[in-house]
N, C-alpha and C positions, 0 to 999 in steps of 0.2 A: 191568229196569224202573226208571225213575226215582223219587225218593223225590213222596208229593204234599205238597204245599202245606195248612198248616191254613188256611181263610178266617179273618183277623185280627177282622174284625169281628161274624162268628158266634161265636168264643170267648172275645170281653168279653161277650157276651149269653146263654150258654146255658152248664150247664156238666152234667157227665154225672152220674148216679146210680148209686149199688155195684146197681142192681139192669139196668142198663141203659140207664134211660129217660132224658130227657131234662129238665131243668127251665128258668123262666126268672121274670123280676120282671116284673110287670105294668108297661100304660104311665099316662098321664094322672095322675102323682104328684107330679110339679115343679113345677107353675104352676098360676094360676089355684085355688088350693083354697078362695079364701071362700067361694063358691059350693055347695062340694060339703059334704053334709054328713059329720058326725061318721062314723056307720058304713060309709060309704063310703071314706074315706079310710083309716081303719083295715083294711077287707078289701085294698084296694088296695097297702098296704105289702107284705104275702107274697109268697110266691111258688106260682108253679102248675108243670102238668106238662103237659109240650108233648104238642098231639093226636096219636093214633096216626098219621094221615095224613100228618104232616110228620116224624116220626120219619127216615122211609128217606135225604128230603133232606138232613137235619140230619147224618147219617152221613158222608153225603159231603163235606159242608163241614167238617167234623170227622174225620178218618178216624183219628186219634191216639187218639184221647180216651176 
C-alpha cells in the first residue's frame, strides 16, 4: 500500500496533543480589531481544542501526526 499524503494545509492549522486530540487558533484575529473590544480580543488570541465530531476527519488529513 502506498505511503498517504499529509494535507499541507490542515498541518499549518491544526497540530496534534501528547494526549491525542487535536488543537487549533481561533479565527477573526487579523483585522478589523477596533471594533472588537478588549476581552474579546484577548480570549481570541488562544487556542482551543477541535470538536470531538471533527476529530476522525482531522485523522485522515493528518494520518502522521
Amino acid at each position: 500500500m502506498p505511503k498517504l499524503k499529509t494535507n499541507s494545509g490542515a498541518a499549518k492549522r491544526f497540530k496534534r496533543t501528547a494526549s491525542g486530540g487535536f488543537k487549533h487558533r481561533q479565527s477573526h484575529h487579523r483585522h478589523i480589531l477596533t471594533k472588537k473590544n478588549a476581552k474579546r480580543k484577548r480570549l481570541l488570541g488562544g487556542t482551543l481544542m477541535v470538536d470531538d465530531s471533527d476529530v476522525a476527519g482531522l485523522r485522515r488529513l493528518l494520518p502522521y501526526s
